[in-house]
N, C-alpha and C positions, 0 to 999 in steps of 0.2 A: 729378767731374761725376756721380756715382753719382744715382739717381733725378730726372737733369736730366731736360727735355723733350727733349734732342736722345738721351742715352742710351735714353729709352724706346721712341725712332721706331727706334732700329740693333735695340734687342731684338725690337720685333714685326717688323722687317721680316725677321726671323732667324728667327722663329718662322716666321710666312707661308713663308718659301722650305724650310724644312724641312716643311713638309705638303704645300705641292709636290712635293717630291721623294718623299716617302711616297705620294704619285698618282700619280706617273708611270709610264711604261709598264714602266720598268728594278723597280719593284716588284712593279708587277701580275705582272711574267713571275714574279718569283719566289714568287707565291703559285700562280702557275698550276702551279710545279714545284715545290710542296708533296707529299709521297710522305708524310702522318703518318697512320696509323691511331688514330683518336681511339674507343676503344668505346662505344655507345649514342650516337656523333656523326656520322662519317663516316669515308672513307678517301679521302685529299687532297682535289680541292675538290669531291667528293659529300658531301652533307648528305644524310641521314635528315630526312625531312618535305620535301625538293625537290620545287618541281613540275616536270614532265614537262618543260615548257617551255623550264626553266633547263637541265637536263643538259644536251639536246640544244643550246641557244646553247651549253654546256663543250665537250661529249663528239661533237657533230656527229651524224651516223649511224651505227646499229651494225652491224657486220657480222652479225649474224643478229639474227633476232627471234624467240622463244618463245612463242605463250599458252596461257596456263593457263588453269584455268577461274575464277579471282578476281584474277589476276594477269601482269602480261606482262614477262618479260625482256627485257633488252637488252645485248646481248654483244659486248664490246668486245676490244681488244687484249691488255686485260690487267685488266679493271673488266667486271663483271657489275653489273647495276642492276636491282632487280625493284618495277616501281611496281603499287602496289595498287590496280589499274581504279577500285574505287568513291571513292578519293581522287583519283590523278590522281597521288600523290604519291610519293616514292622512301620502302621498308619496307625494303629489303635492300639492302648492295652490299658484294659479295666480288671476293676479286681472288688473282691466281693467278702474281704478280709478285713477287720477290723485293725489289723495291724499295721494296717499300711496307712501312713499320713501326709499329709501336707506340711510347711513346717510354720501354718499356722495352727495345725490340732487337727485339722477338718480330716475327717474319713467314712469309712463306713460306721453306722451307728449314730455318728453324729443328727443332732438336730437342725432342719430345715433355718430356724431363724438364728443358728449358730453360723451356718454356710454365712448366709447372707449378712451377718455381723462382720464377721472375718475376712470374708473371700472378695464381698464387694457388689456390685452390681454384674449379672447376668447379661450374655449378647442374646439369647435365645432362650425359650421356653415352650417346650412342650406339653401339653397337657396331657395325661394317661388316666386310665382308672385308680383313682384313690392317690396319685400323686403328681410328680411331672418329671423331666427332663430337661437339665439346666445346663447350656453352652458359656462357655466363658472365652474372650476373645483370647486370653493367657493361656489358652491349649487345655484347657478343663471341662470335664464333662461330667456332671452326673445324674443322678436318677435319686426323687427321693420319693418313699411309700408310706403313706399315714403318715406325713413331716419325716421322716427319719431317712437319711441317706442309704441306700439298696444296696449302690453300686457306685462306683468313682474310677475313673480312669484322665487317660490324658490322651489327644488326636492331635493330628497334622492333618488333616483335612480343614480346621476350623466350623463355625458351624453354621448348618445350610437349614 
């Protein structure tokens, strides 16, 4: 009965309930508890270019607010988000959670000569007390303190 009328109505109606089920709320959660540091993309479901609006329907209210003078933080549990006033839209968001990775391993926690294994060579380095601050031209940024990774996020600025 191969390409009968009756096998083609069992295929779409097989197709249809598997896109279902990729909509249902048992999905949605698991995109909500997406932990992947994507660099020059996001970290889990913040996007770089978000507007204002969306985080907050994600992320709710942040426990503190920041402003700067072209930019205002917003500081979460474990997600820092810095949207740039004159856009409205998310420039920066680091995070200071071990949970959150790259989908070579790299995160918070990780080691200085693990980064640099993995991740590759550096656009920029800053030096700080007791570690530095590492640009990556791939939209990566992070901070490590006694070799160990602080902090990690991802920019649309690139780095200066």
């Amino acid at each position: 009965m191969k390409g009968s009328p009756h096998a083609i109505r069992i295929t779409l109606r097989l197709a249809l309930a598997a896109a279902l089920v990729a909509l249902s709320p048992v999905a949605a959660s698991a995109q909500s508890n997406d932990n992947l540091i994507v660099p020059g993309q996001r970290v889990g479901q913040i996007q770089l270019g978000m507007p204002v609006a969306q985080v907050y329907a994600i992320l709710g209210a942040p426990s503190r607010t920041d402003k700067l003078e072209e930019e205002t933080h917003y500081v979460y549990s474990d997600l820092n988000v810095v949207i740039k006033d004159s856009t409205q839209r998310v420039d920066v968001v680091n995070e200071t959670n071990s949970k959150y990775r790259t989908r070579e391993g790299v995160g918070v926690g990780s080691q200085d000569i693990e980064v640099r294994a993995k991740m590759g060579n550096f656009s920029t380095v800053k030096q700080i007390p007791n570690g530095a601050v590492y640009c990556y031209r791939s939209g990566m940024i992070l901070e490590t303190k006694n070799g160990i990774v602080d902090w990690i996020g991802v920019n649309g600025s690139g780095c200066n």
